[in-house]
Backbone as a chain_set.jsonl record, in Angstrom:
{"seq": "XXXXXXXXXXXXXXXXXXXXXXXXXXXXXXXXXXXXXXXXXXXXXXXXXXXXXXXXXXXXXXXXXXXXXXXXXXXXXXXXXXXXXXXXXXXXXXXXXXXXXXXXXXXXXXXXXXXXXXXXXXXXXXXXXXXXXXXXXXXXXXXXXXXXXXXXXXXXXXXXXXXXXXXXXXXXXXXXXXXXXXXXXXXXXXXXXXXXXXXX", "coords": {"N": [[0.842, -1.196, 0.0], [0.347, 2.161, -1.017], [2.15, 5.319, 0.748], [1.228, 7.517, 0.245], [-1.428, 8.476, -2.135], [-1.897, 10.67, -3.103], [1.064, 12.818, -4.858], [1.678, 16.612, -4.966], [3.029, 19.237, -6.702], [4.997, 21.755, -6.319], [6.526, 24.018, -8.956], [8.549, 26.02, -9.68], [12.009, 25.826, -8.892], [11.612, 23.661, -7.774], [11.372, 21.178, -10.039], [12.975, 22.198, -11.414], [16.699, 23.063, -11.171], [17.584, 26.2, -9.69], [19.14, 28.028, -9.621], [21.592, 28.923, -11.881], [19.552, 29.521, -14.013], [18.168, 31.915, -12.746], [20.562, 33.51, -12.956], [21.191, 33.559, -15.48], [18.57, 34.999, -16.535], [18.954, 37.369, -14.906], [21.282, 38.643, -16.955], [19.669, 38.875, -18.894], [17.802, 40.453, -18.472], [19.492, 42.777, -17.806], [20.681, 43.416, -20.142], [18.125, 44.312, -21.48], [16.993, 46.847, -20.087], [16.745, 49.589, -18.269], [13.978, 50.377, -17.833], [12.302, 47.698, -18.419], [13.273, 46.581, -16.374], [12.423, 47.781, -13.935], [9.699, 46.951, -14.194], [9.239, 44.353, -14.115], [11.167, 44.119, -11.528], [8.781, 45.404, -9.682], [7.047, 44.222, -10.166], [7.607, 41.365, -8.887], [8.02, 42.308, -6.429], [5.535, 43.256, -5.538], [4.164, 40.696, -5.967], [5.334, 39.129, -3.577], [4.082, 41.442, -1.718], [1.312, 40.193, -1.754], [1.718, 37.53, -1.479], [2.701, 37.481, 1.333], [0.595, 38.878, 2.478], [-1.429, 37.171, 2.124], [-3.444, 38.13, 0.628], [-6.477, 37.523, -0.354], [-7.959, 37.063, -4.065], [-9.323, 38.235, -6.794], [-9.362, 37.824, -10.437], [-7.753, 36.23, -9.994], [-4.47, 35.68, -8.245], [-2.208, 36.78, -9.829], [-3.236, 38.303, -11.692], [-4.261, 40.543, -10.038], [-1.471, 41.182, -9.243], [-0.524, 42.08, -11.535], [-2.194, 44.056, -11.912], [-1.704, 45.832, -9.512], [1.035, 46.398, -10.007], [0.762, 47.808, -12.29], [-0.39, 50.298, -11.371], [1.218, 51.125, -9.934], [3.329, 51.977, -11.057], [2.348, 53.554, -12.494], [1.016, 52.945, -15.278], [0.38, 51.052, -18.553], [-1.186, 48.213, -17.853], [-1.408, 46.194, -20.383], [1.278, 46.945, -20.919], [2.738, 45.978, -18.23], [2.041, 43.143, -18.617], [3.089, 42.42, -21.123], [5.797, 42.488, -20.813], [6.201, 41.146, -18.581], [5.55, 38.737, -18.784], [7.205, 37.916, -21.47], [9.743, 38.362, -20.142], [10.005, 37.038, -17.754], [8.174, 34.631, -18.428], [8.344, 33.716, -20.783], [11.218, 33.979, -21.782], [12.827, 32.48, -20.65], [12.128, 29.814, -21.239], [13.483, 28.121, -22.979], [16.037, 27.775, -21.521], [14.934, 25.651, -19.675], [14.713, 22.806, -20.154], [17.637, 22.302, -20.06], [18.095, 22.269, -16.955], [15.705, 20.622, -15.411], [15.614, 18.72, -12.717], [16.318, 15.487, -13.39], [16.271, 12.994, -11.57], [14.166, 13.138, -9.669], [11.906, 13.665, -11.264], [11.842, 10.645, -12.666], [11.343, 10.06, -10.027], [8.561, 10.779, -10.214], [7.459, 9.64, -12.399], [7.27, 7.037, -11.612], [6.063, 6.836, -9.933], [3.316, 7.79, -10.542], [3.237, 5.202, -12.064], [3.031, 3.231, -10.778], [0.339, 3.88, -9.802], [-0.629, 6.266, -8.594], [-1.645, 9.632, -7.727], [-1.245, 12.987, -9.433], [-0.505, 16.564, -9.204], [0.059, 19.346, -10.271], [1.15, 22.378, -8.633], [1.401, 26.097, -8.593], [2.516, 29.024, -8.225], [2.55, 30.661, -10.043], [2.223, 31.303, -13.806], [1.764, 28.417, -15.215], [1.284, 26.389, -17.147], [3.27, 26.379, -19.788], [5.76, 26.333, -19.056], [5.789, 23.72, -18.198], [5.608, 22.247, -20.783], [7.479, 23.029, -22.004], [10.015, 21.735, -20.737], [8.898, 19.431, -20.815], [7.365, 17.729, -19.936], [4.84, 17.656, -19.292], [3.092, 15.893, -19.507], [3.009, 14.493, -16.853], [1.579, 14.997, -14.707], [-1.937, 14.896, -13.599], [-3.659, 16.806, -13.454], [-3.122, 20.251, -12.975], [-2.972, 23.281, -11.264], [-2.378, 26.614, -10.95], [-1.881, 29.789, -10.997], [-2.804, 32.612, -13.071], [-3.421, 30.531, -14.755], [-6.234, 28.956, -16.018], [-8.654, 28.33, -13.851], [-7.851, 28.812, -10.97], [-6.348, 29.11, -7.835], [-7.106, 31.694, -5.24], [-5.423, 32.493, -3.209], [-2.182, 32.778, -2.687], [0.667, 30.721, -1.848], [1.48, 31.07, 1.049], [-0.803, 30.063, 2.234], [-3.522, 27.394, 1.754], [-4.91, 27.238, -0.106], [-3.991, 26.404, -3.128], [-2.963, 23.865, -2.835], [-5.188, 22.338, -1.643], [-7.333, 22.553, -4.078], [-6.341, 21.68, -5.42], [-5.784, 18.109, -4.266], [-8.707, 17.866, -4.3], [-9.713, 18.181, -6.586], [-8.197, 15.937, -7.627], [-9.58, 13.983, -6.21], [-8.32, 13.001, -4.097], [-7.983, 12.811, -0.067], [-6.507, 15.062, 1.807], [-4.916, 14.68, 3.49], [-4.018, 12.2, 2.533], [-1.826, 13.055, 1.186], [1.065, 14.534, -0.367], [3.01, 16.868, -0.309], [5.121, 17.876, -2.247], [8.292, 20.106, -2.239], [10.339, 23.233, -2.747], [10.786, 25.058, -0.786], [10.606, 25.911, 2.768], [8.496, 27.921, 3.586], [6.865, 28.637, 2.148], [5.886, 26.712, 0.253], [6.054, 24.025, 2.159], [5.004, 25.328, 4.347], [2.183, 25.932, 3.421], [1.46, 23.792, 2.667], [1.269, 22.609, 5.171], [-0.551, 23.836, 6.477], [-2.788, 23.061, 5.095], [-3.203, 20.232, 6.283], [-1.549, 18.017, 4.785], [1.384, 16.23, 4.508], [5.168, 17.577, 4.003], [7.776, 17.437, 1.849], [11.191, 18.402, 1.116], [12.804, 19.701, -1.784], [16.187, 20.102, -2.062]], "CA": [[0.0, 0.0, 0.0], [1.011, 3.327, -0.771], [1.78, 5.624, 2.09], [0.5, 8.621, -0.009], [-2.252, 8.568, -2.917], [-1.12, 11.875, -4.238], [1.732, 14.202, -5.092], [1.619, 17.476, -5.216], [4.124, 19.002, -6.717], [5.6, 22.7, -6.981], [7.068, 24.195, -10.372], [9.869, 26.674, -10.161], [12.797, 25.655, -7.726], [11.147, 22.119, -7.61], [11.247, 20.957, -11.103], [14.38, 22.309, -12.115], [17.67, 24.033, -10.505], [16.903, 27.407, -10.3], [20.294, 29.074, -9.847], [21.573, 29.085, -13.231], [18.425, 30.47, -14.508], [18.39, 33.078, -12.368], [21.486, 33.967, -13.737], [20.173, 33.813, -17.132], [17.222, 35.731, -16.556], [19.856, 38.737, -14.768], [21.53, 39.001, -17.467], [18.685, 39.22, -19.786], [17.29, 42.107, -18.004], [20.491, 44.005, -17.684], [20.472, 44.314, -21.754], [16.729, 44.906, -22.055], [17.588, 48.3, -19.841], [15.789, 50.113, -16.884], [12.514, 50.213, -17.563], [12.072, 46.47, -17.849], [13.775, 45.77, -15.18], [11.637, 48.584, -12.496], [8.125, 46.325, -14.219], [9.517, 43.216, -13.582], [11.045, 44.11, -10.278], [7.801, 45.634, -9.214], [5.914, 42.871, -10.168], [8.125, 40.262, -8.088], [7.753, 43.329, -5.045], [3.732, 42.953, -5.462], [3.874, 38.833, -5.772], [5.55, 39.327, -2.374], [2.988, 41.795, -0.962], [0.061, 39.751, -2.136], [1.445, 36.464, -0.79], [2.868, 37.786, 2.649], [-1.041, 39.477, 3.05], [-2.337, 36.183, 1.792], [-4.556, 38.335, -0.312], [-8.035, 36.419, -1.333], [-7.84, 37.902, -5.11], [-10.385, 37.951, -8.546], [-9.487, 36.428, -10.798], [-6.444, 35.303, -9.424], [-3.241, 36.291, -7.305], [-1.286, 37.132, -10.724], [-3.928, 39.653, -12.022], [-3.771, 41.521, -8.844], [-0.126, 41.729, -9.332], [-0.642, 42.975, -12.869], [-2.893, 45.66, -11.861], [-0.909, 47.023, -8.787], [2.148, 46.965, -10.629], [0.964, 48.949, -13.247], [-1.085, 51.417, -10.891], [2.201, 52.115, -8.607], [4.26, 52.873, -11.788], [1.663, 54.511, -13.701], [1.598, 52.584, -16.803], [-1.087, 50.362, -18.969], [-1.538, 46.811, -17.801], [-0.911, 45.747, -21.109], [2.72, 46.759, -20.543], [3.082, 45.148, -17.535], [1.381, 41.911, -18.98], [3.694, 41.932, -21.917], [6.721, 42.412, -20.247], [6.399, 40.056, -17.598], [5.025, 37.245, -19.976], [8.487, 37.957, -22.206], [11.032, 38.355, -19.73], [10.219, 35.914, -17.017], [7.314, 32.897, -18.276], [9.356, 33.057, -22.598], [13.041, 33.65, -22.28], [13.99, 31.105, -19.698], [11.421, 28.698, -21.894], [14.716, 27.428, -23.595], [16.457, 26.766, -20.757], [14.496, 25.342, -18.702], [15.306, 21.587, -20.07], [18.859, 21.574, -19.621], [17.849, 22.45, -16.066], [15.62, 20.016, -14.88], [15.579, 17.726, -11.51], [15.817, 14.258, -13.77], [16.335, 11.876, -10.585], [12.714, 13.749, -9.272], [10.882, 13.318, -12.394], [11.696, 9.613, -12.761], [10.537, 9.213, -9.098], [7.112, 11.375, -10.356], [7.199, 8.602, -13.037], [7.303, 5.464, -10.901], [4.689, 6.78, -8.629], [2.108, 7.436, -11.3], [2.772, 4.248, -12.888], [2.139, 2.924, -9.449], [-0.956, 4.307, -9.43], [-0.207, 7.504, -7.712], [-2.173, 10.656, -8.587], [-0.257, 14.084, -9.249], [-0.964, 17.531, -9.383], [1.255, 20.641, -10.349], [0.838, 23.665, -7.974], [2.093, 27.118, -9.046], [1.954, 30.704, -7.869], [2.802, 31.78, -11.493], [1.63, 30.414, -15.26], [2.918, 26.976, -15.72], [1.666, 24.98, -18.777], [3.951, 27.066, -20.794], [6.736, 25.699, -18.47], [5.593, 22.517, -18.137], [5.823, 22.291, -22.263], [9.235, 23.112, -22.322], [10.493, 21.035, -19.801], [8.763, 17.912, -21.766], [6.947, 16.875, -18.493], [3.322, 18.029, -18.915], [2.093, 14.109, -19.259], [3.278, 13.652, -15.434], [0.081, 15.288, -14.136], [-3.116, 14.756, -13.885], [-4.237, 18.38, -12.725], [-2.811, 21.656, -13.173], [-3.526, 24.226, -10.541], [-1.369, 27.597, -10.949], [-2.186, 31.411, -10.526], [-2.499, 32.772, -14.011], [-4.21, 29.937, -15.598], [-7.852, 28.404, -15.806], [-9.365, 28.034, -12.28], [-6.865, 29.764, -10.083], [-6.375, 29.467, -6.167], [-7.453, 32.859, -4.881], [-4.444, 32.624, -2.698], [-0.871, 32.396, -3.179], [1.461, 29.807, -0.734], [1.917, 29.581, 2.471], [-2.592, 29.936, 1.9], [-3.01, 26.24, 1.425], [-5.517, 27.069, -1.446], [-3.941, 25.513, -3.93], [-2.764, 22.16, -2.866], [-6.706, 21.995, -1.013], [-8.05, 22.753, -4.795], [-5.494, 20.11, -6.166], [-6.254, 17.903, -3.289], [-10.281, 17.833, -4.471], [-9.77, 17.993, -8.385], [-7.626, 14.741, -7.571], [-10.975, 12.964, -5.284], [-7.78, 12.546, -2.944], [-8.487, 13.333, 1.059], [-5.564, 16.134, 2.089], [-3.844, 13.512, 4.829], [-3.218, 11.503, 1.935], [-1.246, 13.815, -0.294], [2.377, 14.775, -0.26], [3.105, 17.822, -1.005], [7.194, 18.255, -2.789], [8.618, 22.019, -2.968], [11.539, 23.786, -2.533], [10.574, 26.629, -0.311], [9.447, 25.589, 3.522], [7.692, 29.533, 4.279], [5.714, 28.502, 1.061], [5.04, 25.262, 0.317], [6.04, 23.845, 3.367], [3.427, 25.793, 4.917], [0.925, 25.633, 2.694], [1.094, 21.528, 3.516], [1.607, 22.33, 7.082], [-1.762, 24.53, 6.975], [-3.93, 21.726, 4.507], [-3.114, 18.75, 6.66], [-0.459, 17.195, 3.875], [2.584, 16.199, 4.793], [5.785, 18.364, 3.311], [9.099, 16.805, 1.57], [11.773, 19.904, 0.837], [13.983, 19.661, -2.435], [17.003, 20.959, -2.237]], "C": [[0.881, 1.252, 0.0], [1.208, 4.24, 0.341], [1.539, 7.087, 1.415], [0.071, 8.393, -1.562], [-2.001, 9.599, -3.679], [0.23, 12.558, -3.865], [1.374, 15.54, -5.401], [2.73, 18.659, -5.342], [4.225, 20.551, -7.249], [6.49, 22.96, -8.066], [8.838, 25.119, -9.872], [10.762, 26.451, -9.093], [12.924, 24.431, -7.507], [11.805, 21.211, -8.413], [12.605, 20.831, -11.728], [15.784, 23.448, -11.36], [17.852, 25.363, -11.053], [18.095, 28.503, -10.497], [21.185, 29.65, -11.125], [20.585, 29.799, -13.993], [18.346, 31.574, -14.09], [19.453, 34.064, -12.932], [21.236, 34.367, -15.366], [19.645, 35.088, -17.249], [18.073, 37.494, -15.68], [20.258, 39.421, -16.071], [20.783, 39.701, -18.573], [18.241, 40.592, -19.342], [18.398, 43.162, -18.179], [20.436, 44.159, -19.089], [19.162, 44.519, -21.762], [16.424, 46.184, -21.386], [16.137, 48.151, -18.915], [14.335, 50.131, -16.889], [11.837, 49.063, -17.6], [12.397, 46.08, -16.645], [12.62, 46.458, -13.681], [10.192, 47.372, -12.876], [8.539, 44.943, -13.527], [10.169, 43.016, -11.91], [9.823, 44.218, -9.407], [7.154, 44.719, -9.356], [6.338, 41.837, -9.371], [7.637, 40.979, -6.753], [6.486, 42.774, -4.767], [3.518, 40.97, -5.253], [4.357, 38.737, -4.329], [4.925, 40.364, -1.087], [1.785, 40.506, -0.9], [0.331, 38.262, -1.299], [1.778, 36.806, 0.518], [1.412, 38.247, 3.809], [-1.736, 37.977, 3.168], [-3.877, 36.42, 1.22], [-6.143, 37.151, -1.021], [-7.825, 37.646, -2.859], [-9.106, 37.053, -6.157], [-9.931, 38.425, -9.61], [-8.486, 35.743, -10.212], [-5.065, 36.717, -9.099], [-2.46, 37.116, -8.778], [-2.2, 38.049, -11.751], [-3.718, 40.891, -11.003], [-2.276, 42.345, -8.932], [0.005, 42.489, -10.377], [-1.114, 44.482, -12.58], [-1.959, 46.131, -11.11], [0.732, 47.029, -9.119], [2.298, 47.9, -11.378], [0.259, 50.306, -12.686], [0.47, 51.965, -10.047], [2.96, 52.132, -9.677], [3.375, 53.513, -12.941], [1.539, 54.062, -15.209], [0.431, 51.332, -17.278], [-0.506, 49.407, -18.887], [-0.958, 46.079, -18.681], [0.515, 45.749, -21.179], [3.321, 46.195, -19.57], [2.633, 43.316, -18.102], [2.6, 41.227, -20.118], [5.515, 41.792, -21.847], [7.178, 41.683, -19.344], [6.34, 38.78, -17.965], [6.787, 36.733, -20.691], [9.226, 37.54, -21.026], [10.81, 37.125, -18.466], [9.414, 34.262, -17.189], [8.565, 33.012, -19.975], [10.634, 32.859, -22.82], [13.41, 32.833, -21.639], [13.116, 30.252, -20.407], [12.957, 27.389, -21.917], [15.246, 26.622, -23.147], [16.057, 25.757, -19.775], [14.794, 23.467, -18.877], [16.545, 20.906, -19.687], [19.032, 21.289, -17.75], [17.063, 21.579, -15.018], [16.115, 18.626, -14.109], [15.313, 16.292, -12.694], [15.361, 12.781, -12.303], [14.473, 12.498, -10.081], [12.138, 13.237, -9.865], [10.968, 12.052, -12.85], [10.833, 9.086, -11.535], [8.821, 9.83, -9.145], [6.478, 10.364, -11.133], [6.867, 7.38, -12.826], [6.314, 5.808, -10.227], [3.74, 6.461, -9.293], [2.055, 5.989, -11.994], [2.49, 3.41, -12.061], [0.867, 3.174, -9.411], [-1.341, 5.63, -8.811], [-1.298, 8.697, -8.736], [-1.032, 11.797, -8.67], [-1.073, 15.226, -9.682], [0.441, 18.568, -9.241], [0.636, 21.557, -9.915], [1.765, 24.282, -7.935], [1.701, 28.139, -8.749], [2.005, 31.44, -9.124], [2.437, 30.731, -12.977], [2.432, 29.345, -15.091], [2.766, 26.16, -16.826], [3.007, 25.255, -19.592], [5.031, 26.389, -20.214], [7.278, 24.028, -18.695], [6.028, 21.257, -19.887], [7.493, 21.936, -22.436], [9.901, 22.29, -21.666], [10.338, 19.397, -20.347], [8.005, 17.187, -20.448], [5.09, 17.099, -18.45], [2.244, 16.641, -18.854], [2.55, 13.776, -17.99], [2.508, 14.391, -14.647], [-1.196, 15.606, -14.514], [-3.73, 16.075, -13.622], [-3.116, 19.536, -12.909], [-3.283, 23.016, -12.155], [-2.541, 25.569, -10.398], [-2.135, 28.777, -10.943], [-1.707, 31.548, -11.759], [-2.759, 31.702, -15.224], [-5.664, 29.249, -15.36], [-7.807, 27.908, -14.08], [-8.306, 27.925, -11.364], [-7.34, 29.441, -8.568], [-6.592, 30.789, -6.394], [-6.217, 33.042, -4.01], [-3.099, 32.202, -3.194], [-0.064, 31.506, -1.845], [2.19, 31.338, -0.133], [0.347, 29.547, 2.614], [-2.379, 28.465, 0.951], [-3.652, 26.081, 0.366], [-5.164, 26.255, -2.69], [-3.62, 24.192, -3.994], [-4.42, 21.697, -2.42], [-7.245, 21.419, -2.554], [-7.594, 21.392, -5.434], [-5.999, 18.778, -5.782], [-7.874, 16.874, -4.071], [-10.401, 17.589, -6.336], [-9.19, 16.323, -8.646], [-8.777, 13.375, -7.268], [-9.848, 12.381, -4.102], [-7.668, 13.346, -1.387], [-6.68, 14.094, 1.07], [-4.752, 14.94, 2.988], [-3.523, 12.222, 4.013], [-2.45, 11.703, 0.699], [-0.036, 14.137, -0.047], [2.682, 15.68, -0.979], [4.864, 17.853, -1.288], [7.708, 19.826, -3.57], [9.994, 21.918, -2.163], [12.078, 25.082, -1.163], [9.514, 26.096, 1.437], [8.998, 27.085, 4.12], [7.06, 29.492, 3.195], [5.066, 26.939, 1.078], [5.114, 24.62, 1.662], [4.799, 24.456, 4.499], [2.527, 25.844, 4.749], [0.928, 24.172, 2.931], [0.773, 21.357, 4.632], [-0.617, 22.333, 7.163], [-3.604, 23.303, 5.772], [-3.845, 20.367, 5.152], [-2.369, 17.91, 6.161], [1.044, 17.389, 4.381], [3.805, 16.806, 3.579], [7.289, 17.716, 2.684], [9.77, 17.916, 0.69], [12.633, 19.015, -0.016], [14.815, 20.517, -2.236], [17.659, 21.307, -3.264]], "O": [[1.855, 1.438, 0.73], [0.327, 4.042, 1.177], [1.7, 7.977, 2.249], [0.989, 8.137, -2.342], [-1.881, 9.472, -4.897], [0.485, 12.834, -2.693], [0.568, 15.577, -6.331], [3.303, 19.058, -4.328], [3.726, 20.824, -8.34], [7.349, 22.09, -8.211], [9.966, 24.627, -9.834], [10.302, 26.95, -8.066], [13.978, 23.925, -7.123], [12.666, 20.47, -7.938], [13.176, 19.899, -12.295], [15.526, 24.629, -11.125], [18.124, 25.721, -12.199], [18.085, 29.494, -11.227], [21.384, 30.861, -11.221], [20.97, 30.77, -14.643], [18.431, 32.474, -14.925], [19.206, 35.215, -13.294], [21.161, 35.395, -16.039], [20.1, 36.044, -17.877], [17.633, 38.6, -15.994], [19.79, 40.516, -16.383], [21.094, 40.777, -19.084], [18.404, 41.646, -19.955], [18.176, 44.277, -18.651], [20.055, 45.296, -19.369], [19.117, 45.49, -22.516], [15.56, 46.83, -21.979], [15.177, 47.389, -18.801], [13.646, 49.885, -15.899], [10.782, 49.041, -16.966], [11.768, 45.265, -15.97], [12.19, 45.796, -12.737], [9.633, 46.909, -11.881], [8.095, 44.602, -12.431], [9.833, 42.087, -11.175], [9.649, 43.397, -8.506], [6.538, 44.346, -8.357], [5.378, 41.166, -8.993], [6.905, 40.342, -5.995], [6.314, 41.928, -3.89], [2.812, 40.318, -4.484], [3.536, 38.067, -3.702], [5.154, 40.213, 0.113], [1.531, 39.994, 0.19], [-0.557, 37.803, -0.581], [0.896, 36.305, 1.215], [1.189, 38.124, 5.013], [-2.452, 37.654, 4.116], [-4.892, 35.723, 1.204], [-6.41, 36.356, -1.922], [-7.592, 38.844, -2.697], [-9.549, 35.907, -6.229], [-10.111, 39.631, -9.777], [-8.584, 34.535, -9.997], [-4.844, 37.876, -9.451], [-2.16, 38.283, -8.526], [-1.573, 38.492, -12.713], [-3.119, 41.944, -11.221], [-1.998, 43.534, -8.779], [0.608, 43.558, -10.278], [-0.649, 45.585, -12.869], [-1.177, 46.892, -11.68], [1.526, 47.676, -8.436], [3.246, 48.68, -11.47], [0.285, 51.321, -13.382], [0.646, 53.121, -9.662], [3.985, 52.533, -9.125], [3.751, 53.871, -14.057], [1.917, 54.745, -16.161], [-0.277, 50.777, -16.438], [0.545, 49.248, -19.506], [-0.084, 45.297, -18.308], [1.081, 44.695, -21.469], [4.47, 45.812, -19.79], [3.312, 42.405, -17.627], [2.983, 40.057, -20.119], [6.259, 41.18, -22.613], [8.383, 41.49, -19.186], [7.01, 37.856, -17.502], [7.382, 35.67, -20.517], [9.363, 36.327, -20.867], [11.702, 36.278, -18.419], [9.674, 33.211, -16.603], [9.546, 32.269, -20.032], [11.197, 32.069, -23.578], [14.46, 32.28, -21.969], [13.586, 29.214, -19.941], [13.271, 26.39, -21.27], [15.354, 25.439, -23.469], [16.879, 25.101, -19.135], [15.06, 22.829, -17.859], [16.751, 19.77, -19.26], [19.781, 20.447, -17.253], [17.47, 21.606, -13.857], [16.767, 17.713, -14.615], [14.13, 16.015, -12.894], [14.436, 11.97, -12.252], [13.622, 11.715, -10.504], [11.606, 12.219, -9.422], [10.081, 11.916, -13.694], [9.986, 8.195, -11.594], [7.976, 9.46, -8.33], [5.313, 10.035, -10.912], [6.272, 6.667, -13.634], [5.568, 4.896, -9.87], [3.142, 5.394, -9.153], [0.987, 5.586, -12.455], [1.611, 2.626, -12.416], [0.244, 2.345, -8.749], [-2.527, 5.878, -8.594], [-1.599, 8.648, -9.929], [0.023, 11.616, -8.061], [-2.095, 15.095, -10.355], [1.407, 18.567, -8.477], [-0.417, 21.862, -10.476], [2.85, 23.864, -7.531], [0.51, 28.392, -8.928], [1.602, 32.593, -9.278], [2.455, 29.501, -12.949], [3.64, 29.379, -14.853], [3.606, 25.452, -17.383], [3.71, 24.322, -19.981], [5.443, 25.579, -21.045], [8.292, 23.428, -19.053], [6.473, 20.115, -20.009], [8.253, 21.041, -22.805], [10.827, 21.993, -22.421], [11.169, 18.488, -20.344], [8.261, 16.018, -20.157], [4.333, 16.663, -17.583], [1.124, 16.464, -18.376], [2.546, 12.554, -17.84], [2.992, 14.387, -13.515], [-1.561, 16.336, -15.435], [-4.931, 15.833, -13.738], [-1.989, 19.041, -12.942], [-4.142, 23.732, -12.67], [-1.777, 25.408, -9.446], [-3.341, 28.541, -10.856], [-0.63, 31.035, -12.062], [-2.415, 31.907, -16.388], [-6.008, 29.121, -14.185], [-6.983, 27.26, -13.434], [-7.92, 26.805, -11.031], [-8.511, 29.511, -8.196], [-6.376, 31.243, -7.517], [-5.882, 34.214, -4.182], [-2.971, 31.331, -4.055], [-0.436, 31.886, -0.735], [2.952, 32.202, -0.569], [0.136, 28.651, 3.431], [-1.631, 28.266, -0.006], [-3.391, 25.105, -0.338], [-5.991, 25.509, -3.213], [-3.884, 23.444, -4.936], [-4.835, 20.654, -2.925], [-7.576, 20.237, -2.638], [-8.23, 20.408, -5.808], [-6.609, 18.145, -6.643], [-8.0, 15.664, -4.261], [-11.152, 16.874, -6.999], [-9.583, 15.606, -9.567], [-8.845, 12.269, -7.806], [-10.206, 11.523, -3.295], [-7.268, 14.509, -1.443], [-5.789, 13.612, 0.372], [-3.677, 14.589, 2.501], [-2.912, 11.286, 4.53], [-2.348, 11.037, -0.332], [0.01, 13.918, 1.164], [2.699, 15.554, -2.203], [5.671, 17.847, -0.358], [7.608, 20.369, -4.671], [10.515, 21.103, -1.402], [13.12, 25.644, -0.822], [8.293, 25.944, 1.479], [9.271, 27.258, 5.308], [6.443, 30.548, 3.061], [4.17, 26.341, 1.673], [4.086, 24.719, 2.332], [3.976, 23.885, 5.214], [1.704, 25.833, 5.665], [0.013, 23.658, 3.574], [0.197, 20.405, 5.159], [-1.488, 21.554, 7.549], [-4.81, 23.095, 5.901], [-4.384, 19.408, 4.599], [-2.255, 16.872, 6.814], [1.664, 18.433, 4.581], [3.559, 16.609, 2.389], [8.009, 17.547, 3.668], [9.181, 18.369, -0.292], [13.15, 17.978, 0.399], [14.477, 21.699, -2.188], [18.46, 22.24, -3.197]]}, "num_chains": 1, "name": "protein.A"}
């Protein structure tokens, strides 16, 4: 018998080693010049208001951020939307394969073919990720901020593993939540009843 029915499984940090990318994604900004860089800072600033509040949001946590990014620098939505889309969900697309956790994603593989359910939980868009990475057939569910049927909260708000959780038909005390981050996921498991396993 299994000793957990589902995974639940965070994207960025999780998935794939994020330090390199980061790096990446510096450099990228430093040539695309100052005014990308204040939207995209501001918008990381606001993803860190919104989850520290644990904001309830409509439509979702990553609209919110859209709007009060572009209301505290004065500037149309659409520019924050298209700037944030580019520089942090399209240019790391690329890399994001040489990057992934393989030893992880074989043991995501053995579970489900066990029988295991899975679910991907994300504070930020992920199919697009998930694509690139070559992994989007290793869950059954999709739950992220910024795509179809959104948690209202962002982690350490256990909203989205709960929603995962229920889209699965699996009870919360038999789910396993796997992230990178215990003041996010880690807490968000703590606070749904699912037990927490930290990648490093």
């Amino acid at each position: 018998m299994r000793e957990h029915d589902a995974w639940l499984v965070d994207l960025d940090g999780t998935l794939y080693q994020p330090k390199a990318l980061k790096l990446v994604m510096a450099m990228q900004l430093a040539v695309a010049g100052p005014r990308v860089i204040r939207i995209v800072s501001r918008f990381r600033k606001e993803h860190e208001v919104v989850r520290h509040a644990m904001l309830e949001c409509n439509p979702s946590p990553f609209e919110e951020q859209i709007a009060r990014t572009a209301r505290a620098l004065g500037i149309d939505q659409n520019e924050v939307v298209a700037t944030v889309t580019r520089y942090m969900f399209e240019r790391p697309l690329p890399w994001l394969r040489r990057l992934k956790r393989n030893d992880l994603l074989r043991e995501i593989s053995e579970f489900r073919e066990d029988g295991g359910r899975t679910a991907l939980v994300s504070d930020y868009p992920a199919k697009a990720k998930l694509e690139a990475l070559g992994i989007s057939n290793l869950f059954d569910r999709v739950v992220a901020s910024g795509e179809p049927e959104p948690p209202k909260r962002l982690k350490p708000a256990p909203d989205g593993f709960l929603l995962a959780a229920k889209a699965l038909g699996v009870e919360p005390s038999r789910c396993l939540v796997i992230g990178d981050r215990t003041d996010a996921d880690g807490a968000a498991a703590q606070a749904a009843g699912m037990v927490f396993r930290l990648v490093r």
